[in-house]
Structures are given as structure tokens and as C-alpha cells.
MARBANU-611657 format. One line per 4 residues: their letters; for each residue z, x, y of C-alpha. Coordinates in pm, 1 decimal. Example, Ala and Ser with C-alpha at 12.3 -4.5 7.8 and 13.67 -1.06 7.14 Angstrom:
REM MARBANU-611657
AS> 780.0 1230.0 -450.0; 714.0 1367.0 -106.0
END
This chain:
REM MARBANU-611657
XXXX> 21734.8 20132.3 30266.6; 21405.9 20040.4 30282.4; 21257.4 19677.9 30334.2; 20979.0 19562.2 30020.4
XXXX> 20719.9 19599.4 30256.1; 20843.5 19952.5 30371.1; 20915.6 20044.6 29965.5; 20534.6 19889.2 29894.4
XXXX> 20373.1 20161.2 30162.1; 20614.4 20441.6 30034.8; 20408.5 20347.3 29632.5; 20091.3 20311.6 29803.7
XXXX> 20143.7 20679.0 29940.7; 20249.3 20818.6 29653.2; 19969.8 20694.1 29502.3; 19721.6 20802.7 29755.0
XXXX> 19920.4 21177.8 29735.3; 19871.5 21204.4 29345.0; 19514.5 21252.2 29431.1; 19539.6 21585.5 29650.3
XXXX> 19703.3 21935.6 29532.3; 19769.3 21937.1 29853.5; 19992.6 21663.6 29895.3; 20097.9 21584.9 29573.0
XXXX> 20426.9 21737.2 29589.8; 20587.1 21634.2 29891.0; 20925.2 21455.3 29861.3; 21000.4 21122.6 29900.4
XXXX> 21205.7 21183.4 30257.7; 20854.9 21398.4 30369.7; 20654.2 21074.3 30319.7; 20875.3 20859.3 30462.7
XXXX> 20867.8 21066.6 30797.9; 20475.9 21049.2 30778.0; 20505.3 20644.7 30731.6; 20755.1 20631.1 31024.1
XXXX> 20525.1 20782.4 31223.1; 20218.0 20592.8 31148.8; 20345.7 20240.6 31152.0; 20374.3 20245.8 30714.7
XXXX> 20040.3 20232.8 30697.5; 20009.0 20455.4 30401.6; 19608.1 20574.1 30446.0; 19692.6 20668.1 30822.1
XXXX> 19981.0 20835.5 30697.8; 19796.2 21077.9 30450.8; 19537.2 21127.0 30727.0; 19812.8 21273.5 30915.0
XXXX> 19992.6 21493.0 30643.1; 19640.7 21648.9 30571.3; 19572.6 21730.5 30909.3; 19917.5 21859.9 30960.4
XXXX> 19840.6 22052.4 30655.6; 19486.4 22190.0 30766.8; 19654.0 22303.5 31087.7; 19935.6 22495.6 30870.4
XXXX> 19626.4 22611.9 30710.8; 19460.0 22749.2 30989.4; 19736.1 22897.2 31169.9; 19857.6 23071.6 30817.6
XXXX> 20172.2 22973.5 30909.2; 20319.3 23096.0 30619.6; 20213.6 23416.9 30699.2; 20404.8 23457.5 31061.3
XXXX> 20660.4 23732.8 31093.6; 20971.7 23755.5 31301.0; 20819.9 24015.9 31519.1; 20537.5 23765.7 31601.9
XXXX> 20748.3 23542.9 31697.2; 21064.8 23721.9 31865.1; 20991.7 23654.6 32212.6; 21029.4 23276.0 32133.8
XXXX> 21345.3 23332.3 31893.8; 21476.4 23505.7 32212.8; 21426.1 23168.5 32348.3; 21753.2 22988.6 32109.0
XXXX> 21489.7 22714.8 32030.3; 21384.6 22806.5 31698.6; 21561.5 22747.5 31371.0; 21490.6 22866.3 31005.6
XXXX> 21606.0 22597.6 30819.9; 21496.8 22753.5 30443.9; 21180.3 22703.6 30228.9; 20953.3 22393.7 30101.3
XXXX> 20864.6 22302.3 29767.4; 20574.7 22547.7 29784.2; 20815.1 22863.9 29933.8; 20627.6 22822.4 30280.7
XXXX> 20907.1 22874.0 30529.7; 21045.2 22586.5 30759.4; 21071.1 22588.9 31142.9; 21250.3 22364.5 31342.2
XXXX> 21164.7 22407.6 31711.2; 21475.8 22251.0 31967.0; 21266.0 22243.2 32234.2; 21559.4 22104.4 32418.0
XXXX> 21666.0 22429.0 32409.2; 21409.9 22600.0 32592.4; 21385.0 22680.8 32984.2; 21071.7 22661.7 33100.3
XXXX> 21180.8 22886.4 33402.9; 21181.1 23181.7 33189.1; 20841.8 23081.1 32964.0; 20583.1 23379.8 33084.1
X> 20210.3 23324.3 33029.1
END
């Protein structure tokens, strides 16, 4: 549950998102995570969901396919955890997982 002050930067957000196509359809839980992160302050919190989004952007991550990626799946760090709101697909990385020992450059 969140505290009034925690539920006020969650609006603010919302409001802020309503704004950008970009942003305007992330889920409730999605901003949350971004106001976690940034302290709930909601403007710092959309400046970090549209970077995160202009990186997505940039690396067309919606565009990767397995065999780009095998030789990290190989790794057991990776998960495919289903689609977003927009049908982009959604990566979890365990880097816990990973052993550095066999990582080749």
C-alpha cells in the first residue's frame, strides 16, 4: 500500500505520462518501479522511463532474434517472461546466473 505522499507522485506521473504516446500506456506497477527508483519524484521518474525508452529505441530491441542472442541464452541468465502492452517482448536478465569465467570478448 502506498503512503499519500507515495499515491500523490504515482497521480502526478500519470499525469505527466498522459502527455507522451510514448508513455502513456504503461501500467500502474511500471510507474511505480520508475518512482522507486527515483526517490517518487515523478518528473525524474519520466526522465528516466523516456530514456529507458529512447535506448529500447535505439537498440530496436524489439527487433532482436534468438539467434542474436543465443550465445547469451546459452548463458541460463536470460528469461522471456511474455509481451508488454505494446507486443514488444520482455527480458529478464539473472545476471546472478552468469559466470563471468566463461564470458568471451
Amino acid at each position: 500500500m502506498l503512503e499519500p505522499d507515495q499515491r500523490d507522485a504515482l497521480l502526478e506521473l500519470t499525469e505527466i505520462c498522459k502527455t507522451d504516446p510514448t508513455t502513456d500506456w504503461l501500467s500502474e506497477n511500471h510507474k511505480i518501479r520508475y518512482l522507486r527508483g527515483w526517490n517518487w519524484n515523478a518528473q525524474k521518474a519520466f526522465e528516466g522511463i523516456i530514456a529507458a525508452e529512447e535506448i529500447r529505441a535505439g537498440y530496436e530491441a524489439d527487433r532482436i532474434t534468438r539467434e542474436e542472442i543465443q550465445s547469451c541464452i546459452n548463458f541460463n541468465c536470460y528469461a522471456h517472461l511474455g509481451y508488454d502492452q505494446c507486443g514488444r517482448p520482455v527480458i529478464y536478465a539473472k545476471l546472478r546466473n552468469i559466470r563471468i569465467a566463461d564470458v568471451t570478448l
